[in-house]
matplotlib code that plots the C-alpha trace (Angstrom):
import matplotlib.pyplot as plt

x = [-43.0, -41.1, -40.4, -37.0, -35.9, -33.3, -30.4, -29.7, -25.5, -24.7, -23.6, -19.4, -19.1, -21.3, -18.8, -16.0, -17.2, -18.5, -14.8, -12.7, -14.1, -14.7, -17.7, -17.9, -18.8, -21.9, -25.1, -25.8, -29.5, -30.0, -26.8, -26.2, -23.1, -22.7, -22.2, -21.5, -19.4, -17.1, -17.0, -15.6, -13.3, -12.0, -12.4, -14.2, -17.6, -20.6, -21.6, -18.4, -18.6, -22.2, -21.3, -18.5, -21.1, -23.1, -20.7, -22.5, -19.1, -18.4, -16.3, -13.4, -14.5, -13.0, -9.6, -7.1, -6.5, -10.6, -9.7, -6.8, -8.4, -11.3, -9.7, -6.7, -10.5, -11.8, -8.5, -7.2, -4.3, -2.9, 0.4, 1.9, 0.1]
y = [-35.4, -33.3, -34.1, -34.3, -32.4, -33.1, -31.0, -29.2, -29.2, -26.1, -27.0, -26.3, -28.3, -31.5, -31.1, -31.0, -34.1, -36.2, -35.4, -36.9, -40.4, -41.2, -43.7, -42.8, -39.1, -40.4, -40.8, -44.9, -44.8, -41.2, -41.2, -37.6, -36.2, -36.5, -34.1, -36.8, -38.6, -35.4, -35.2, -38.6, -38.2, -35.3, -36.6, -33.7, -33.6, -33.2, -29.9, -28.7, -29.8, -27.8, -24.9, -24.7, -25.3, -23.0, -20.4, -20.2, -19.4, -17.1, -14.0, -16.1, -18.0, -22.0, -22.5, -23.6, -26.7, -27.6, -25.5, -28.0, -31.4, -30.3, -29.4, -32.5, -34.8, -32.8, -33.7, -29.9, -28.6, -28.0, -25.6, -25.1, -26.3]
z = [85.3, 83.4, 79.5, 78.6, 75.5, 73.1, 72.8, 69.6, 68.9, 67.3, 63.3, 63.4, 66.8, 65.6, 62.4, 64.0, 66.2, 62.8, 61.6, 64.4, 63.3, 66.5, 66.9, 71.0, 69.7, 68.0, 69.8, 68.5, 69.4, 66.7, 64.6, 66.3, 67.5, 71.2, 73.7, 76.6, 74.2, 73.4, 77.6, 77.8, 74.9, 76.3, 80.1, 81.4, 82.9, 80.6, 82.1, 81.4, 77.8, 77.7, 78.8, 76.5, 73.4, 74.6, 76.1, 79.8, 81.7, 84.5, 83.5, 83.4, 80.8, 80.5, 82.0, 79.0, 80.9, 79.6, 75.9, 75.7, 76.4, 74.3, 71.6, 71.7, 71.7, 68.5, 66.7, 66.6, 65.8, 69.5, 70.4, 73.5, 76.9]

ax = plt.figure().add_subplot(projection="3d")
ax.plot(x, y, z, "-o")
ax.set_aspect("equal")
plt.show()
């Protein structure tokens, strides 16, 4: 059996998460900023919201369709489509 280990949320995208206000983003069980609750707020998949954190993309990088619902979840200032 394999332990599970807890994911460590790089500093600017757990603040950016506290900021929104938004309980779902918050892990209730450790008070921590979700990275399955930033997936659902953004309604994309939780792998997608990973690799975005941590930057594992192909060479094309996130399409801005992910940037966009992402960044509309974290309460950013969003231009254009």
């Amino acid at each position: 059996m394999t332990e599970k280990t807890e994911r460590v949320i790089p500093e600017k995208w757990a603040r950016a998460m506290i900021q929104t206000g938004n309980p779902d983003m918050i892990n209730p069980k450790t008070g921590e900023p979700s990275m399955n609750g930033l997936a659902r707020a953004a309604e994309v998949a939780p792998v997608t919201v990973r690799r975005l954190i941590d930057g594992e993309y192909t060479k094309f990088g996130p399409s801005p369709d992910i940037i966009h619902k992402v960044a509309k979840a974290l309460d950013a200032i969003v231009t254009g489509k």
